[in-house]
LUMDO-24750 format. One line per 2 residues: number of its first residue (from 1); their letters; for each residue x negated, y, z of C-alpha. Coordinates in nm, 2 decimals. Each point is the difference from the previous one (the first is absolute). Layout:
BEGIN
NUM> a> X/Y/Z | ...
***
This chain:
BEGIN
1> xx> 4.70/-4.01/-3.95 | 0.14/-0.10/-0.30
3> xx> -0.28/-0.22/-0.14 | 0.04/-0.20/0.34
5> xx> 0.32/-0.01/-0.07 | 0.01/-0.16/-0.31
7> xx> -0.28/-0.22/0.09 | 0.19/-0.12/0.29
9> xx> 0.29/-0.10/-0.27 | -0.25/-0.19/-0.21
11> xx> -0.11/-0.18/0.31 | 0.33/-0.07/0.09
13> xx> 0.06/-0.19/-0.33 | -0.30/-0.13/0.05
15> xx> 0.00/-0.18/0.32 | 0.39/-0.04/-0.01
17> xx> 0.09/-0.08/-0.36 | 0.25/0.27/-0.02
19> xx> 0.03/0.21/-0.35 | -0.12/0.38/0.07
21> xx> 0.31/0.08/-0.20 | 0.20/-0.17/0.28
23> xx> -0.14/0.20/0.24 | 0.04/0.34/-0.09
25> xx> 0.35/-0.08/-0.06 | 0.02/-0.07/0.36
27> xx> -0.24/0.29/0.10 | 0.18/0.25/-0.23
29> xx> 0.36/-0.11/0.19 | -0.14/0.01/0.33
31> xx> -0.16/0.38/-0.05 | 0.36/0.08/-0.14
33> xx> 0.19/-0.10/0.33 | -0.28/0.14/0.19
35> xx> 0.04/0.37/-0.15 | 0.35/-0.07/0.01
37> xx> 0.04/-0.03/0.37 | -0.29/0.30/0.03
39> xx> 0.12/0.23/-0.19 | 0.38/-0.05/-0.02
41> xx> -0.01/-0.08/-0.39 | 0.22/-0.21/-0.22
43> xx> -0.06/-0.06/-0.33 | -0.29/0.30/-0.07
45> xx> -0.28/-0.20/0.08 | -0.29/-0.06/-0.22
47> xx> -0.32/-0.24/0.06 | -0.22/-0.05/-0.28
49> xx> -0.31/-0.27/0.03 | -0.20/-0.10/-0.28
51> xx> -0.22/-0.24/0.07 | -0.22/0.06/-0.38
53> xx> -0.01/0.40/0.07 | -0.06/-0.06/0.43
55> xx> 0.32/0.23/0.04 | 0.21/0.08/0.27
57> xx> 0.23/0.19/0.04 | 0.34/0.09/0.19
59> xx> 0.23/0.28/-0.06 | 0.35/0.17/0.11
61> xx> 0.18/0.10/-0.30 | 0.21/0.24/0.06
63> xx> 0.24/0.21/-0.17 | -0.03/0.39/-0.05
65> xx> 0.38/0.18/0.11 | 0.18/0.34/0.12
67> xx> 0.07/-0.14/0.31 | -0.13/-0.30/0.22
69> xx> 0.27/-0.25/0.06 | -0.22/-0.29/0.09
71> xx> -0.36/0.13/0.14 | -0.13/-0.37/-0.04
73> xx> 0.08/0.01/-0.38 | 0.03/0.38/-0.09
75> xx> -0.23/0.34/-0.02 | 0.05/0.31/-0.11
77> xx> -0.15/0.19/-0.26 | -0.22/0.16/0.27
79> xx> -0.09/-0.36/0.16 | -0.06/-0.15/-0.31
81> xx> -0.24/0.28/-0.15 | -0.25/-0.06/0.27
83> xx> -0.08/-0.35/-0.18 | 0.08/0.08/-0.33
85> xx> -0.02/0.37/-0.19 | 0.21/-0.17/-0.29
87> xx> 0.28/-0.10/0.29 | 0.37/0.14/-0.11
89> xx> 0.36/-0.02/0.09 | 0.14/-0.39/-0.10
91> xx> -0.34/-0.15/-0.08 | -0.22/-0.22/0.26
93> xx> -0.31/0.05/0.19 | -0.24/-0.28/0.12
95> xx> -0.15/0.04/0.32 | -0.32/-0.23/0.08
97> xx> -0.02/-0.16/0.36 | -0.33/-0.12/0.14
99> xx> -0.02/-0.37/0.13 | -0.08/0.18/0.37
101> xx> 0.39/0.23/-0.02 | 0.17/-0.36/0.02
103> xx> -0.05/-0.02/0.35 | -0.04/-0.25/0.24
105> xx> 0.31/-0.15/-0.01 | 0.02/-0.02/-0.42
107> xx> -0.35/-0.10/0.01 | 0.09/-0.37/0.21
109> xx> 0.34/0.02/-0.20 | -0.20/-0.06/-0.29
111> xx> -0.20/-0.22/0.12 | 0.24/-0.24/0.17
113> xx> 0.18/-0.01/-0.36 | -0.33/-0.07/-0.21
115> xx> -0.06/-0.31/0.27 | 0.38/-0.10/-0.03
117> xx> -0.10/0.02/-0.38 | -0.31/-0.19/-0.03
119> xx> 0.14/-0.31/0.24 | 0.33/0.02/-0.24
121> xx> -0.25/-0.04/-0.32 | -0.18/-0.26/0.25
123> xx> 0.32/-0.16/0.07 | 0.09/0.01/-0.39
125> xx> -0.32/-0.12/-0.13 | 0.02/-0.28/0.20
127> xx> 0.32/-0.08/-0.10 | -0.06/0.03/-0.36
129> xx> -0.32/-0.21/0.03 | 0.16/-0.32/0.23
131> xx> 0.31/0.01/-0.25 | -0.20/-0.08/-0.29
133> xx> -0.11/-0.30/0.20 | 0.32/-0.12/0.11
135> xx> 0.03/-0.34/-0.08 | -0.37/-0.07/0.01
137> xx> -0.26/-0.15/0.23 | -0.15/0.28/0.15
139> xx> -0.37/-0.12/0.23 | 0.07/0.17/0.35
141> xx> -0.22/-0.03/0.38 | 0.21/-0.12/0.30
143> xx> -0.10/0.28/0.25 | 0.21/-0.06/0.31
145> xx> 0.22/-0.28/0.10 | 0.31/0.03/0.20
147> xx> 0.03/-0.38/0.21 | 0.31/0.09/0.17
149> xx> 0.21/0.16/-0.28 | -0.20/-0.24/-0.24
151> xx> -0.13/0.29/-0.24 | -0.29/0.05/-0.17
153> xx> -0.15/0.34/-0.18 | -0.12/-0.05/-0.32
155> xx> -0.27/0.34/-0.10 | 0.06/-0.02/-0.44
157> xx> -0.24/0.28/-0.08 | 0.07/0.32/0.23
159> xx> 0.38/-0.09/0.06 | 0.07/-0.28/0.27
161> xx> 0.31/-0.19/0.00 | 0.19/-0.28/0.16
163> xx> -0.02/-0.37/-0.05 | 0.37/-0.12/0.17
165> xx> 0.01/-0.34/0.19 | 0.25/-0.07/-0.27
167> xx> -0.27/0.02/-0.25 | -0.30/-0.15/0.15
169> xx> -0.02/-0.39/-0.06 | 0.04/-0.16/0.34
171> xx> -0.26/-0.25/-0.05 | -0.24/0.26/-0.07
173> xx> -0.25/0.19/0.27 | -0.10/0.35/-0.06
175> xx> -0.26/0.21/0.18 | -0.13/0.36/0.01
177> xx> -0.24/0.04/-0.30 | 0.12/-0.28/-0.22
179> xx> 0.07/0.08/-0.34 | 0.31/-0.10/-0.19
181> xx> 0.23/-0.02/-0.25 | 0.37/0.15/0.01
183> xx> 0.29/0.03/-0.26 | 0.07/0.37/-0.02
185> xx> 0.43/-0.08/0.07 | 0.16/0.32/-0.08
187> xx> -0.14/0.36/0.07 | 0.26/0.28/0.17
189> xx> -0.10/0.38/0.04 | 0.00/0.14/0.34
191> xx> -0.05/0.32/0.21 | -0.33/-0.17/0.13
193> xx> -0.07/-0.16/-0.33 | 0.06/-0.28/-0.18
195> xx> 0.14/-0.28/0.14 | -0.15/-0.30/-0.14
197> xx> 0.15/-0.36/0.02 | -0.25/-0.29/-0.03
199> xx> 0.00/-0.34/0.06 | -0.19/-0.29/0.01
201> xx> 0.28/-0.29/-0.05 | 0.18/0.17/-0.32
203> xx> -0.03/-0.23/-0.27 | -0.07/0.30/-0.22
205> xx> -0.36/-0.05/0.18 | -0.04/-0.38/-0.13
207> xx> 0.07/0.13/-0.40 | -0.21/0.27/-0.01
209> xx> -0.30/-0.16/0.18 | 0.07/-0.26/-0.30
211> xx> -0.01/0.28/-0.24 | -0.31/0.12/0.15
213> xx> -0.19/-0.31/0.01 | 0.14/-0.17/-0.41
215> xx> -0.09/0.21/-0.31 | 0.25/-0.19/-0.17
217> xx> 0.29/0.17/0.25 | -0.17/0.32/-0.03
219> xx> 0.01/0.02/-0.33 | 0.35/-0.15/-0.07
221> xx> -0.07/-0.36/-0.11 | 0.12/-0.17/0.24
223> xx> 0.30/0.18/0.16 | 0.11/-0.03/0.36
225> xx> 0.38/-0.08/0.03 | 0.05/-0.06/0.38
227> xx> -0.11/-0.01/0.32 | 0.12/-0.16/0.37
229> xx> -0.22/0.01/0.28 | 0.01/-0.08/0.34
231> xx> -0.30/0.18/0.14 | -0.27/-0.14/0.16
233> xx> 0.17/-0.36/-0.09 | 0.05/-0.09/-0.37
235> xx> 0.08/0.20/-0.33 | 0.16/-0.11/-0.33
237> xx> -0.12/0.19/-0.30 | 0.20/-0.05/-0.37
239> xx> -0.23/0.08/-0.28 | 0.02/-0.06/-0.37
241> xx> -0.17/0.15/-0.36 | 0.15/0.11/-0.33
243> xx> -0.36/-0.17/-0.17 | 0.02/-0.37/-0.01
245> xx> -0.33/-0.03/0.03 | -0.03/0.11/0.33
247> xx> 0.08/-0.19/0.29 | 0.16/0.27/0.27
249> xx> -0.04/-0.23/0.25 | -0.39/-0.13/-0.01
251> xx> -0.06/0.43/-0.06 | 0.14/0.03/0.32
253> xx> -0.18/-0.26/0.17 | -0.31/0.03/-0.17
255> xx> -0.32/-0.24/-0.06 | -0.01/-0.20/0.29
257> xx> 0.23/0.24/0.16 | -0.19/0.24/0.09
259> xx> 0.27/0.31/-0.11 | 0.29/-0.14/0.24
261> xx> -0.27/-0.06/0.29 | -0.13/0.32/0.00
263> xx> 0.38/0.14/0.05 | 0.11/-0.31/0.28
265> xx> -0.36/0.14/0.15 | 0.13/0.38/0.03
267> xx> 0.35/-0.18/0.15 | -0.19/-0.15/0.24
269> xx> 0.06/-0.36/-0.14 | 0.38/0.04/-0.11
271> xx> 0.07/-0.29/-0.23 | 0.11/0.11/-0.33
273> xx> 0.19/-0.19/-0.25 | -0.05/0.11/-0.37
275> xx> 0.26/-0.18/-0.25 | 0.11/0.06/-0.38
277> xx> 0.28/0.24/-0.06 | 0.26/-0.13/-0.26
279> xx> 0.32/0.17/-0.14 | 0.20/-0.35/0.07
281> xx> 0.10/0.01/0.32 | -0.02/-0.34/0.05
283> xx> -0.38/-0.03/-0.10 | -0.10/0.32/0.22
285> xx> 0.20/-0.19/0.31 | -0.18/-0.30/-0.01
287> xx> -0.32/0.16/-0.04 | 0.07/0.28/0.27
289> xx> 0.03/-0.37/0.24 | -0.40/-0.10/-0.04
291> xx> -0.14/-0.16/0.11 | 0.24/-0.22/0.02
293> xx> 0.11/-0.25/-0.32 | 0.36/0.05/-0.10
295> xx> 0.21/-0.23/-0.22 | 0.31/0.25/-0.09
297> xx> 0.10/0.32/0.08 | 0.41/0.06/-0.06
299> xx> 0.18/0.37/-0.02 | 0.32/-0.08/0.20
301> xx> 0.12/0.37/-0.05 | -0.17/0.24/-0.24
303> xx> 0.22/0.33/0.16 | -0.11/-0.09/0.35
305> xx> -0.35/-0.10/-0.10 | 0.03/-0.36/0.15
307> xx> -0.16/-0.33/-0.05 | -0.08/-0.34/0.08
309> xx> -0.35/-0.12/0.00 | -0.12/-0.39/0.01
311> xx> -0.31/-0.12/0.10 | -0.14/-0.32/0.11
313> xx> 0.06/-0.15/0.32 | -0.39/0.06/0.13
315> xx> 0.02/0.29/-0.12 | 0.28/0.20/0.20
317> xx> -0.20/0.12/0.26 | -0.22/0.15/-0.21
319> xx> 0.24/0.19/-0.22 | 0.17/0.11/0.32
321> xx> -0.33/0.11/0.14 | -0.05/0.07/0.39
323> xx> 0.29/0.14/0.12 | 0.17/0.06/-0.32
325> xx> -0.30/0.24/-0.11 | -0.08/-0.16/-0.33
327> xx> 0.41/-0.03/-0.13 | 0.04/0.39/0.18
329> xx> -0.29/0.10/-0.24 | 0.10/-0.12/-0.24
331> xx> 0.39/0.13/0.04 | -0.16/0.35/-0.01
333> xx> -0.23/-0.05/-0.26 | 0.28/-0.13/-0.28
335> xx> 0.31/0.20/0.16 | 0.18/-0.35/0.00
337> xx> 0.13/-0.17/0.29 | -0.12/-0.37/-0.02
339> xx> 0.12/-0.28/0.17 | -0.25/-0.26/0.01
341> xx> 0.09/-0.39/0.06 | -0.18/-0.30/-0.05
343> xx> -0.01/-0.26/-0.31 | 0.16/-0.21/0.19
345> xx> 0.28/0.19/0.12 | -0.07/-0.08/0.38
347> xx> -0.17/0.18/0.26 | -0.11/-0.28/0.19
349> xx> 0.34/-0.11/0.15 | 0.10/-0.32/-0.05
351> xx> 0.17/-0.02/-0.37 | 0.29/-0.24/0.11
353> x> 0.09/0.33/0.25
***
């Protein structure tokens, strides 16, 4: 019996990934409670398994007195010599059970707690494993899709997870089987398990698909300083390099750019903007605008982070962008709120108005 049981632990570690050590800890607790509610005992109970030796045992201690004051903890001298010939008055006895004197009941005691134990190391596993991945594209299978509540189940490995309407780009159609890409948002623990956040319009998703795709990101020549993305539409990406002969820029692009088209590919054709990080603010403005051409950029108020940007006259709508898309992207991208008018100081109107 006890080689199966043993065995069954290794197999258990096995299959489930959880440390034997773990185990016994559980398995140890859950025979304690279980003799506990058999037998009436507190504190006297002993369980011994050694996995090395294949030993198991479990055992009342109890103590050797005059008189019996608590029958659950307490023998007498008489009692006790019936287990032990050395017994005497103020020392301790240890009285072996067999598996089978548990009972029923503190037999599926102990079992519902070893369960309880191995989903909690599960659960804990889990947790450990997707919070080393947190901020980190994680490849995940979309399972089910929700139409009327808009959600879709992502399977990552054997743990399946949520992909919010919030976080799915609109322009973007998923179905069952497809294989994708998610930002791994934040990861919560949970009495079901972790709870893990992903996303598909973070712009955490856009940098590290970058760092995945440029060895010079990976490893650290050309740095990543921000990000803005509207998903599914157009992102801005700020990049620059410590080593002057390296041009952050054509790294990220590639030859014949083939890097950035492999990541607008996995966006499903987002449009992505990559332009030269600089310290002065006015440079990293006016490049943060591409494509468009700009002749000045101002700082009207440095503590507000506000200025005034000039461009040519053909070349307003274009620094506006659809919408306001490309001036909004470029807002988030330099943390500066820019105002943008034309060389000629008219928006079309009529300049004697």
């Amino acid at each position: 019996m006890n080689t199966e049981f043993f065995e069954a632990l290794a197999q258990l570690e096995k299959e489930k990934g959880i440390p034997e050590g773990y185990l016994l800890e559980k398995i140890k607790n859950a025979i304690v409670i279980a003799v506990r509610r058999d037998y009436g005992a507190e504190e006297n109970v002993l369980v011994d398994i050694d996995p090395a030796t294949g030993k198991f045992a479990v055992a009342l201690r109890m103590q050797v007195v005059e008189e019996v004051e608590n029958p659950a903890e307490q023998l007498t001298l008489d009692q006790a010599k019936t287990y032990s010939k050395r017994a005497k008055i103020g020392g301790t006895v240890d009285i072996k059970l067999e598996t089978k004197q548990f009972g029923r009941i503190a037999a599926q005691t102990a079992k519902h707690i070893i369960r309880q134990g191995i989903r909690e190391a599960e659960r804990g596993m889990m947790l450990e494993e997707f919070q080393s991945r947190q901020h980190e594209i994680v490849t995940g299978v979309v399972s089910r899709i929700d139409e009327r509540k808009g959600l879709v189940s992502v399977e990552i490995g054997k743990f399946e997870t949520i992909l919010p309407r919030s976080e799915q780009v609109q322009s973007e159609v998923l179905h069952e089987g497809d294989r994708i890409k998610v930002y791994v948002v934040d990861v919560l623990g949970g009495e079901k398990g972790p709870k893990i956040m992903i996303s598909r319009t973070h712009p955490g998703l856009v940098k590290r698909l970058f760092e995945m795709e440029v060895p010079e990101i990976f490893d650290g020549t050309v740095e990543i300083k921000a990000v803005s993305r509207e998903a599914g539409s157009r992102t801005k990406i700020a990049v620059c390099s410590d080593n002057k002969d390296v041009d952050a820029v054509g790294a990220c692009i590639g030859p014949k750019g083939v890097r950035v088209s492999k990541i607008v590919d996995e966006l499903g054709g987002e449009k992505i903007d990559v332009v030269k990080y600089s310290d002065v603010p006015e440079e990293f403005i006016a490049a943060a605008l591409s494509p468009a051409n700009i002749v000045s950029v101002q700082i009207t108020d440095e503590e507000q982070r506000a200025c005034k940007v000039t461009v040519p006259d053909e070349q307003l709508s274009l620094a506006i962008g659809n919408k306001g898309q490309n001036a909004r992207l470029a807002a988030k991208l330099t943390g500066f709120k820019i105002d943008i008018r034309p060389e000629s100081g008219f928006f079309g109107e009529d300049p004697e108005e």
